[in-house]
N, C-alpha and C positions, 0 to 999 in steps of 0.2 A: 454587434451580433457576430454569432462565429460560424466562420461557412462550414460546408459538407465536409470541405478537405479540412479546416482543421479539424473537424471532431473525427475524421478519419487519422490524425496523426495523434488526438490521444487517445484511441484506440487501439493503435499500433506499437504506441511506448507502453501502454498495459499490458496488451500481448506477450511484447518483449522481455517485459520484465518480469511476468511470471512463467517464461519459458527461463530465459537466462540467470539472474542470479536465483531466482527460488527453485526453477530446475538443478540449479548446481549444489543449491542448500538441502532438499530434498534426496540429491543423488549423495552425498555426503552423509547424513542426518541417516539414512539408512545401509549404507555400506562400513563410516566408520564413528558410529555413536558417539566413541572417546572425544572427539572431535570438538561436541558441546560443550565438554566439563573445562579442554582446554582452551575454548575462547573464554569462557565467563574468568579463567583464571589467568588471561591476558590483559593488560589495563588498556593494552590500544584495543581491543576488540571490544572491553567492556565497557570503555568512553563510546564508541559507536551505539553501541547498544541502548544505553541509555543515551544519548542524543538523539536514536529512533525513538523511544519513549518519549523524550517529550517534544519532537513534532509530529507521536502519533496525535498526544492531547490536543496539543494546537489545531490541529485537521481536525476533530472532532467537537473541537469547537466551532470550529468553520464551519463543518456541515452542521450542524445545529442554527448556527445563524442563518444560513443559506437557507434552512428548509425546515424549520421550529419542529423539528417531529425527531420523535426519541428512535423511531424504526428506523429513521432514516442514519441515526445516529449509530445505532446496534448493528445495519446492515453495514455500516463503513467498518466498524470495529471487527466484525465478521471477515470482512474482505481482506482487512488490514493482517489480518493475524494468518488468514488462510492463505496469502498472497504477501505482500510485500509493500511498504508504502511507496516503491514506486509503480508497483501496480493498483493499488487502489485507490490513490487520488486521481489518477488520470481516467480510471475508471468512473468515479463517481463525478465527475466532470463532465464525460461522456454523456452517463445516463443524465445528469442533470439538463445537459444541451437539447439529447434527443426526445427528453418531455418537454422541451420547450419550457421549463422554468430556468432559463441561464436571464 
């Protein structure tokens, strides 16, 4: 079982991580657009990128296993896109603890 404290530290690396790097991609993303065209047209940025891809799937496989429900599946996808995946696995982790289905 996972105590208080930890589900209060992956709630804190969720926090953090949609303050920090999606803050910084946010603040970026809206000051110097260009920005986008020249990561996608970087191959170190573009191997990231797709290696984000596919352990967005894999997490979403995950939660599918974890909890056979497609909302639950769409709400990760959701969080993932609006947030970051290191803010949304730790998130969905979280809520997963604090319903007591962990």
């Amino acid at each position: 079982m996972v105590s208080d404290r930890q589900r209060g530290v992956l709630l804190a690396v969720a926090l953090l991580a949609l303050v920090g790097p999606n803050g910084m991609y946010l603040y970026y993303a809206v000051t110097q657009p260009e920005l986008n065209g020249e990561a996608l047209r970087n191959p170190v940025s573009l191997a990231f990128m797709i290696e984000a891809m596919m352990l967005l799937g894999l997490f979403l496989w995950y939660v599918f296993l974890r909890t056979r429900s497609w909302v639950s599946v769409m709400a990760y996808l959701v969080l993932a896109f609006a947030g970051s995946l290191a803010f949304s696995f730790p998130m969905f982790l979280y809520r997963q603890l604090k319903n007591g289905k962990a």
